[in-house]
N, C-alpha and C positions, 0 to 999 in steps of 0.2 A: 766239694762244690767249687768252680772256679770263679773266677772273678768276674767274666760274661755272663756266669748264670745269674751270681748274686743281682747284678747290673739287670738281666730282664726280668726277673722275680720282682725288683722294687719297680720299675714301670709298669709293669702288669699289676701290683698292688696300688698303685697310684690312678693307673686307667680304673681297677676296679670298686676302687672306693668312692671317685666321682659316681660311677654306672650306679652303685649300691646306692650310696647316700643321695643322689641326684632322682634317680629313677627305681633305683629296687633290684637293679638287676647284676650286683657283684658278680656273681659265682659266673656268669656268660664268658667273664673276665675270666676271673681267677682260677677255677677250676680249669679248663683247659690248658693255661699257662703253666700250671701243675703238672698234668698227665704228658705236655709238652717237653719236660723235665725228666720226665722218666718215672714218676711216681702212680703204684696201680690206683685205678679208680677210688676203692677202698679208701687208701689212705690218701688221695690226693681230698679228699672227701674230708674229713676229720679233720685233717691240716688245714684245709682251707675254711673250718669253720673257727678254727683254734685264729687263725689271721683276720679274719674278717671282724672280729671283735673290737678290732682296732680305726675299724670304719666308724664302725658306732660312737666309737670315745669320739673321731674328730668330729662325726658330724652332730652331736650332742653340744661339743666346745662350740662350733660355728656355727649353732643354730639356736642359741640362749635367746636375741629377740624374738625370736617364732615362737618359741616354746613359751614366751613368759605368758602366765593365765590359762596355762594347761594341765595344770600340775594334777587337776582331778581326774582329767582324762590320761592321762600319762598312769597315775597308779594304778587307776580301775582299771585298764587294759594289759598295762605291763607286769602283774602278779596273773594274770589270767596266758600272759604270753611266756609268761616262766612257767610254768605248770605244764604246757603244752611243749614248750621246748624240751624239757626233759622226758616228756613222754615219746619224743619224735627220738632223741638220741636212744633211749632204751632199744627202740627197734631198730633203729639202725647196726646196734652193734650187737643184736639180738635175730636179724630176719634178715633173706639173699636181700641183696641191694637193690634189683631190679622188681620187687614187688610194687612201689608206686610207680612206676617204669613209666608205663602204659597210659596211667591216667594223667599223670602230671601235666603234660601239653595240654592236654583241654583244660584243666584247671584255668594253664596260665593264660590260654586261649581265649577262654570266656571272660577272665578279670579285663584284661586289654580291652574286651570290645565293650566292658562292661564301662572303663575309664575313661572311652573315647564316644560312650554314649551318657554321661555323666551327667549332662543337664536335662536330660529326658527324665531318666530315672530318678532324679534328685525332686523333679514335679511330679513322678508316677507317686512316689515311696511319702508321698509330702505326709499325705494325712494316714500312713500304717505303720510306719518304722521308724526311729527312732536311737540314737548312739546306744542306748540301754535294753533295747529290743532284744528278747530272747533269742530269736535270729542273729540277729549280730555277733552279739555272744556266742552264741552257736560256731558261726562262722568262722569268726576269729580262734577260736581255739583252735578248728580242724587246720588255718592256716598255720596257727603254732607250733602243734605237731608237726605240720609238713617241713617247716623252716629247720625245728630241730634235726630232724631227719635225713634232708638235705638242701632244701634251700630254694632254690633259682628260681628268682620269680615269686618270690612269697612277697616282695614288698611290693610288685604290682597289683598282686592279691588284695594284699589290706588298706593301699590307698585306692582303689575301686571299691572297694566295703566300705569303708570313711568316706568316700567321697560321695558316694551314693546317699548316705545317711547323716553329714553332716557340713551344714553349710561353712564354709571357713574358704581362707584362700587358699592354693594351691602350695606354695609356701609352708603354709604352717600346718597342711595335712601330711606334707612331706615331714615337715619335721616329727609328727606324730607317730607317722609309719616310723623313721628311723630307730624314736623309742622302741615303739610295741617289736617290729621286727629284732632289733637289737637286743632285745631283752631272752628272746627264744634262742637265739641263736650264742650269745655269752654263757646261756645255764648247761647248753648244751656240746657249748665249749669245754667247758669247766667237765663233764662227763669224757670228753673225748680225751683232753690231758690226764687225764688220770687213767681211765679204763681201754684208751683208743690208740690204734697203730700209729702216732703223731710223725710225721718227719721235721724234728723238731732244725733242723741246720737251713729248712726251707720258710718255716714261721718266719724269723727275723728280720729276714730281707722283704719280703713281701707282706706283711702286719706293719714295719714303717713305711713301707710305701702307700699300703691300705690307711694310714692314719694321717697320712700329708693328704691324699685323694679324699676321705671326707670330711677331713676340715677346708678344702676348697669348694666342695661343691654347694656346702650352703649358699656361699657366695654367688655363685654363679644360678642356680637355683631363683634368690631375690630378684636377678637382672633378667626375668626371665616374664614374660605376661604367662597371664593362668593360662588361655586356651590354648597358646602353641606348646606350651610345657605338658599341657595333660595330654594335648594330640601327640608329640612326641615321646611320651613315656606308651602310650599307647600303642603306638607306632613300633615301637622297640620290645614291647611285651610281645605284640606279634613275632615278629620275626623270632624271637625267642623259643616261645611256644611252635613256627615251623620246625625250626632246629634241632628241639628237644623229640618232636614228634618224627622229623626222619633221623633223629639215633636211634629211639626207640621200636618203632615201626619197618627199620630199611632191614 
């Protein structure tokens, strides 16, 4: 690896960690910067969950006021998003790559318009659902898995779930997504370093730069009003989910 690669692996881990920690959507970053590299999908995949782990640390560090008085919703979602993360890495390095291909864009499709229609549903859902609702739970797992699995767009996923079912600011459901998603995606790290094709010479570079980008973006995150942050993560979920649906589909 030369010295320009190492140089754009750590900007692209820096771009990706704000994108992850900020709005949910690392891997749009990182992954590509990957395969950009020269590394096959597979393992740019693996590697890039082995890196991303490091989103989580900063944006956990930069996100202590948000989180403080969470700590019950942090466990009771983050043992439920480790369970499902390892269930996403089994199949991953168990099943062809391209089985959730197909579906993923409307997943992330539906979350977007789900976060960008947030104060509808937050009145629809008022008097049926509930952070503890079997739906939810529900929910959240199947996005556990998907995170383990591969990722892109899971944390749009579960701040449209949160945000749907539980009143809080924008802020501190982010920071919540950052746990719960970061939890699935660390257990399913831990599977990929041991059992998984790692390009371990690309981790380094881009895992410090993923850890400078989300301990920034809490920051910027606070300075940020609720509606233009949820329209704009909204906004970016879209375009995401186009993306993913013309790789998929083209």
């Amino acid at each position: 690896m030369t010295l320009v690669d190492a140089l754009i692996l750590i900007v692209g881990g820096v771009l990706a960690g704000i994108a992850g920690a900020g709005a949910g959507i690392a891997s749009l970053v990182s992954y590509p910067v990957l395969l950009a590299a020269g590394l096959p999908p597979l393992v740019a995949n693996v590697t890039n969950s082995v890196a991303l782990t490091l989103t989580t640390a900063g944006a956990l560090a930069g996100s202590r006021p948000e989180l403080r008085g969470q700590g019950e919703r942090v466990r009771r979602y983050a043992l439920l998003s480790v369970a499902g993360g390892a269930v996403g890495a089994v199949l991953l390095l168990t099943t062809p790559e391209d089985v959730f291909g197909y579906l993923v864009p409307w997943l992330i499709g539906v979350a977007a318009v789900a976060l960008l229609l947030r104060p509808w549903l937050q009145r629809l859902h008022a008097d049926r659902l509930h952070a503890g609702h079997p739906a939810v739970t529900a929910g959240l797992g199947v996005i556990a898995v998907y995170s383990g699995y591969f990722g892109a767009g899971a944390g749009v996923l579960v701040l449209a779930l949160m945000g749907a079912v539980i009143s809080d600011s924008m802020p501190r459901l982010n920071a919540l997504k950052n746990a719960v998603v970061g939890s699935a995606n660390t257990v399913a790290a831990i599977g990929f370093a041991v059992f998984g094709p790692v390009d371990w010479p690309s981790v380094l570079p881009l895992a410090s730069g993923c850890f400078l980008g989300g301990l920034v973006a809490p920051w910027i995150v606070r300075r940020i009003p609720d509606t233009p942050l949820r329209i704009g993560i909204g906004l970016l979920g879209l375009g995401l989910a186009l993306k993913l649906g013309l790789d998929a589909y083209h």
